[in-house]
Each structure stands twice: as C-alpha cells, then as structure tokens.
N, C-alpha and C positions, 0 to 999 in steps of 0.2 A: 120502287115500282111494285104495285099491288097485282096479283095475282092467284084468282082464286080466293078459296078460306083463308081465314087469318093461320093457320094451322099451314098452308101450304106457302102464304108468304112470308110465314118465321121461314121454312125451309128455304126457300130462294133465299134470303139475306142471309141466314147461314152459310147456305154454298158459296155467295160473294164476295163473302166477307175471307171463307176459305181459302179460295182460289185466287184473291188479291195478292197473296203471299205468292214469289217468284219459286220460293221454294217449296210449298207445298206443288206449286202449278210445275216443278221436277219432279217431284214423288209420283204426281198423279201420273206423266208419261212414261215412267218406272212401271208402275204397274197396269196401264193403260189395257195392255193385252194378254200381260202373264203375270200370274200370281207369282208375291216373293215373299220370303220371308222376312221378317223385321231387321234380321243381321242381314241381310241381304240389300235389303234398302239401306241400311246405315253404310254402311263399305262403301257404297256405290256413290252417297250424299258427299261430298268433299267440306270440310272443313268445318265440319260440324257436326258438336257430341253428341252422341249415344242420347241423354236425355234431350235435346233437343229435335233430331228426329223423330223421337217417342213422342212428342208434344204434339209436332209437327202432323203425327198420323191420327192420334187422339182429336186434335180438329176436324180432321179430314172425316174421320169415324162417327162424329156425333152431329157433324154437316150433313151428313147419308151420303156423302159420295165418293165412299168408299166399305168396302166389306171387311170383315174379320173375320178369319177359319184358325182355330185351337187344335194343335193336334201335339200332346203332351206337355212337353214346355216351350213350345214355336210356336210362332202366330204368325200368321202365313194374312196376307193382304192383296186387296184385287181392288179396282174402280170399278163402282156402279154404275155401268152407262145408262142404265133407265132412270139414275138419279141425277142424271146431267143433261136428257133431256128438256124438260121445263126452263133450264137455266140457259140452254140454248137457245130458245125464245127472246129468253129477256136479252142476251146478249146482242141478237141479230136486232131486236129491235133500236135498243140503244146505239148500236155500232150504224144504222141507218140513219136516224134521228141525228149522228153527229155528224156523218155525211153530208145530208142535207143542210145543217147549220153555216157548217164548210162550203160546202159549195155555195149559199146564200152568200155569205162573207167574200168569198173570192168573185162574187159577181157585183157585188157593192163595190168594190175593192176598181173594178175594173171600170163601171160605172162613173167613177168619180175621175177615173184616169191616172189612178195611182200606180206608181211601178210595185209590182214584186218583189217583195222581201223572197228568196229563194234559200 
C-alpha cells in the first residue's frame, strides 16, 4: 500500500515488515508506555538470546518505531507512537478491506445455500 512520498512509503513497509515479527510485536508492548533498558527487555524476552533481541530492537530502531536514549553504557528504549500513527491507517484500512471480502464470501456462501464450514 502506497502512502504518501516514496520516502514515507519505505517507512510504512519498514514498519510492516517490522511488526510482522510476533516478537518484535512483544517488545513493542514491553516498552509501549515505559522506557527500558536493553537488559531489561532481554530478561523479560523468554527463550531468546541476547543477540537476538539486539537484532530484534535494531529492526524495530531503523523502522522508526521505536526510540533510543544512551546514558553511559545502557541504552534505554521506548515506542514511538507518532511513528505508528500512519501505520495505523494502513492497518485499519486493510483490516476493513478484509472484512468486507469476508463478509462478500459469507454472503455468496449463503446465496448458493451452502452450509457453514464453522
């Protein structure tokens, strides 16, 4: 889905691409409201290493939808909700769009006189 500049729709397929991951879409409700630190997210992560959640927040980081604060050797992270904005859009509109599809289908479905697969 296009959106704006070419420059604003890398950034949407960044974020999608970001947020497709189950676990970044953890991280993200990790730090949703309060900033934490890196060792703070990784403890919290279950069953998965150190460089792995590193990875996980470097995505997140270079998607923009998420921040980074440096204070000596800790890096402390936070969600940018004005950079999940726009993405909210694109969600709602897709998430209708499939709705509508659905509900077409289920009235075809019913049209024909077919039973439901439940």
């Amino acid at each position: 889905m296009q959106v704006g500049t070419r420059n604003r729709r890398i950034l949407l397929e960044a974020a999608m691409e970001a947020i497709a991951s189950p676990r970044r879409r953890q991280i993200l409700r990790l730090i949703w409201s309060a900033e934490r630190s890196a060792g703070e997210i990784a403890s919290t992560v279950r069953d998965v290493s150190w460089p792995a959640v590193s990875q996980n927040l470097r995505v997140l980081k270079d998607s923009g939808l998420i921040t980074e604060r440096r204070q000596g050797t800790h890096r402390y992270y936070k969600a940018d909700r004005r950079a999940l904005g726009p993405l909210e859009v694109v969600l709602r509109q897709m998430w209708t769009r499939d709705l509508d599809r659905l509900r077409e289908l289920a009235e075809e479905e019913a049209r024909a006189g077919r039973p439901r697969h439940d």
